[in-house]
N, C-alpha and C positions, 0 to 999 in steps of 0.2 A: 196711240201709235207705239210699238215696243221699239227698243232699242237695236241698234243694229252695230256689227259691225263693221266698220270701211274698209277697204283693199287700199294701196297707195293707187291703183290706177281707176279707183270710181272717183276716189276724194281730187285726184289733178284734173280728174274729167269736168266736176264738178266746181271749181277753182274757177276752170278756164270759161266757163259759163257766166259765170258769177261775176267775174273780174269787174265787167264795166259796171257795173249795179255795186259792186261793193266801193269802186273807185268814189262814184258818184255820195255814196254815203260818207267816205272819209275824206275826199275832198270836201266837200259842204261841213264837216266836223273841224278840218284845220282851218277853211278858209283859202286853201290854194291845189291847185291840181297838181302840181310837182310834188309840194309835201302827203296830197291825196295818195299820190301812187305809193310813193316812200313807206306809208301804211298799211297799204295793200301790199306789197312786198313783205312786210313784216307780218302782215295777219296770216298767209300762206306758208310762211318757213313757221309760223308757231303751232298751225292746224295741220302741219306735216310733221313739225316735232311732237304733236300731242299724239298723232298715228302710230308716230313709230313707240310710242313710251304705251301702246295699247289700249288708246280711249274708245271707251265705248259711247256711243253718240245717240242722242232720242233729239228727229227732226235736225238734222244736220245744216239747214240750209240758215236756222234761226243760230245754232252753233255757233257756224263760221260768222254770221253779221255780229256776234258778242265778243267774238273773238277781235273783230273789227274794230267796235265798241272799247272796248277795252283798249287795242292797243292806240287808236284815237287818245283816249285819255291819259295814256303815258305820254305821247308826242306833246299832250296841251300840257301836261306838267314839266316835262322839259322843257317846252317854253315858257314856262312859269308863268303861265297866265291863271287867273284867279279860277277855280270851280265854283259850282253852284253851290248855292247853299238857301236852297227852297224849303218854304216854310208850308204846311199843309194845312194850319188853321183858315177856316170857312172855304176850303177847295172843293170839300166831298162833294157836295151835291152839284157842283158843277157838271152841264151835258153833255156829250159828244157831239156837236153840229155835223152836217152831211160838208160842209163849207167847200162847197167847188169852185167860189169866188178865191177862195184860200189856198187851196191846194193847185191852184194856176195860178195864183201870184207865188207862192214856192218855190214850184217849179222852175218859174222864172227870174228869180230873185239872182244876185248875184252872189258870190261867194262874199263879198265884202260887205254886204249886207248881213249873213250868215251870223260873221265875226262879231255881230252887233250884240248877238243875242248872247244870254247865258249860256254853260254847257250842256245843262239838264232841257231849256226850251231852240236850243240847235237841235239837239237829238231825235227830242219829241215830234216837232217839224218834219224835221227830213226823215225821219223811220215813219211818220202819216200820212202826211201831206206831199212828198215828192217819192216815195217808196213804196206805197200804198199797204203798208204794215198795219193791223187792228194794234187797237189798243191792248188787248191782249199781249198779243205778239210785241210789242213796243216795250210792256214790263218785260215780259220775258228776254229782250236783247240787253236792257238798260237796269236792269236787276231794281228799276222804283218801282212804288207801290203805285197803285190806280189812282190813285187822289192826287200823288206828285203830278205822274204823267201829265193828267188831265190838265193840272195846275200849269205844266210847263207849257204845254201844248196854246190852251187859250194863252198865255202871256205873249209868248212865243209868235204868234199869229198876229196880234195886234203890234205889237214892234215890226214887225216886216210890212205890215201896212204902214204905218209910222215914216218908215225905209222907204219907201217904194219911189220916191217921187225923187230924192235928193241925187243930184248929179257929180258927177264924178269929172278930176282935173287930169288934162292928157299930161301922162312924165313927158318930161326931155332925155333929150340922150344925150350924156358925157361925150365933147368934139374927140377925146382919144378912142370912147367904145364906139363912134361913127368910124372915124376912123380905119380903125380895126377889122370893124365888122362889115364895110362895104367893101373892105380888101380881098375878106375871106368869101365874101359872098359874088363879086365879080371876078373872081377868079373859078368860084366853084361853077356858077354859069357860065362860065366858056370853056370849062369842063381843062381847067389848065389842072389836070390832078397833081403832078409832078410839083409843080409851082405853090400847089397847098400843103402836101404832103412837108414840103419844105416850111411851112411854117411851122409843123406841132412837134411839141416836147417830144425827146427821146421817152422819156417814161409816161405819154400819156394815157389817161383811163378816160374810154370812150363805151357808152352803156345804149345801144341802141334797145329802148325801153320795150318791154313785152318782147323781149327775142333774146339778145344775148350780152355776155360785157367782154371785150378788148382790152386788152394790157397792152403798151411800150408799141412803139412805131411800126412795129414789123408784122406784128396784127392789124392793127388800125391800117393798114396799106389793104388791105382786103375790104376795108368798109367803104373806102374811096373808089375801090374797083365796082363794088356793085352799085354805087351810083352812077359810076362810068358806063355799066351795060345797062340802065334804065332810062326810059325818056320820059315818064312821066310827072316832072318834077321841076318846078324852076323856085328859084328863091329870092325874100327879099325882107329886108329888116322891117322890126316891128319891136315892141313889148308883149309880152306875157305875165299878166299880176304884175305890172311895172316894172319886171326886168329885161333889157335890151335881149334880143333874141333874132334868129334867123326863123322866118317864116317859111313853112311850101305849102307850095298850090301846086295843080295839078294843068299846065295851060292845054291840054287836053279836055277838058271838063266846060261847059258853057260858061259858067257863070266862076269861074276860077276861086273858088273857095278857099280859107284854109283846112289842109288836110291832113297837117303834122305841124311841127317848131323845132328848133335845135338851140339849146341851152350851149353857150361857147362860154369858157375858163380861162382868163389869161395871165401872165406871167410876165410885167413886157412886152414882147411883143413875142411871145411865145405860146401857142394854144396848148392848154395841160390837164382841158375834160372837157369831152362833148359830149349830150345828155342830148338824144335824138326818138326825138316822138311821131315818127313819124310811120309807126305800126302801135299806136295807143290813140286812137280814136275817139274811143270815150273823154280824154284828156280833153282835148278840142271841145268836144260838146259844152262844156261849162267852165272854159278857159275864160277871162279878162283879156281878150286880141286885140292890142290895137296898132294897126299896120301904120306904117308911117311914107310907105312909098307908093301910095295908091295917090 
């Protein structure tokens, strides 16, 4: 395939396609859907800044997943967690299995399972087994050689069987973030806007995720309004990856699912960021949800 090059509006077209497929890759890379997205954010302002500095691109779609890749592994070194450091002695001749017992246990693994693995047999994983990338394709995002890959992939696979079976301890929730959080959240279901609005910081940053971000009260008063003219929506505490969280569902919907979450910031007893998932979808898909008012 020759090289081409991108317009800003085929590459945002292409982004917005992408998003949930790449979320999914670097959530499953840090281990959390919140830090997921935060990469995905990042991977998009760097394949906009590579456009504008005039990249020319061969197969664009493998591109953007390295660019993924990549900023994945800055986030893991900012968190200082160790990299890999895979050895390729006796790897070669190892075979690529068709493993569909594998690649549906993957798929379904958890992110904290994920976290289990090295960075080299995370990658390998989720770019095979849950992304359905060739091996080929898998060097090519992850800049290893064939023999690593392969190396990471088989280790990779057997630790997440390994995984599969161990359970997991539900958090508690701190009596002040109940507190808190049943205030904000029975007042927002009686739709007392007025009454919320009066809780949040004069200077709060409010980012509803996949749409737009709000600065300081007098913004944020428009985000409160258009939950005011929506009815599809009702809310109720939970955790997210173990952090306290507002849930929504949709009590419209049969079987009342979640269908977003809202991350709430406090200060006191002052709200000073809300981080509202609740047009990121994909987030949901491979969240850690565990409702506490069911």
């Amino acid at each position: 395939m020759s090289t081409q090059k991108l317009d800003r509006a085929t590459l945002e077209a292409m982004l917005a396609g992408l998003r949930p497929k790449l979320h999914r890759y670097c959530a499953r890379m840090s281990g959390s859907v919140i830090d997921g997205e935060d990469i995905v954010q990042e991977t998009m302002l760097k394949a906009l800044q590579a456009l504008d500095g005039n990249a020319v691109v061969e197969r664009p779609e493998q591109w953007l997943f390295r660019i993924a890749h990549n900023a994945a592994q800055d986030h893991l070194r900012r968190r200082q967690r160790e990299r890999s450091r895979m050895t390729e002695a006796d790897m070669t001749t190892i075979e690529d299995p068709s493993a569909v017992a594998d690649a549906r246990l993957a798929a379904a693994a958890s992110l904290r399972s994920f976290m289990q693995l090295s960075v080299a047999q995370r990658s390998a994983v989720i770019l095979v087994d849950v992304l359905g990338l060739s091996l080929s394709e898998t060097c090519e995002v992850t800049g290893a050689t064939l023999a690593a890959t392969k190396a990471a992939l088989h280790r990779g696979r057997g630790e997440l069987r390994a995984l599969a079976s161990e359970e997991t301890v539900m958090p508690r929730l701190d009596a002040d973030d109940e507190r808190r959080l049943r205030r904000y959240v029975d007042l927002f279901n009686a739709r007392d806007f007025d009454a919320v609005r009066a809780l949040i910081a004069e200077d709060i940053q409010l980012e509803v995720v996949n749409r737009t971000r709000l600065s300081g009260k007098a913004q944020a008063s428009t985000y409160f309004g258009n939950y005011d003219r929506a009815s599809d929506w009702a809310l109720s505490l939970g955790f997210v990856e173990g952090q306290p969280a507002v849930l929504i569902r949709d009590p419209q919907t049969p079987d009342g699912a979640v269908r977003g979450f809202m991350l709430v910031e406090w200060l006191d007893e002052q709200v000073i960021a809300i981080r509202d998932f609740r047009y990121a979808p994909y987030c949901v898909v491979d969240a850690d949800i565990r409702p506490i008012d069911d």
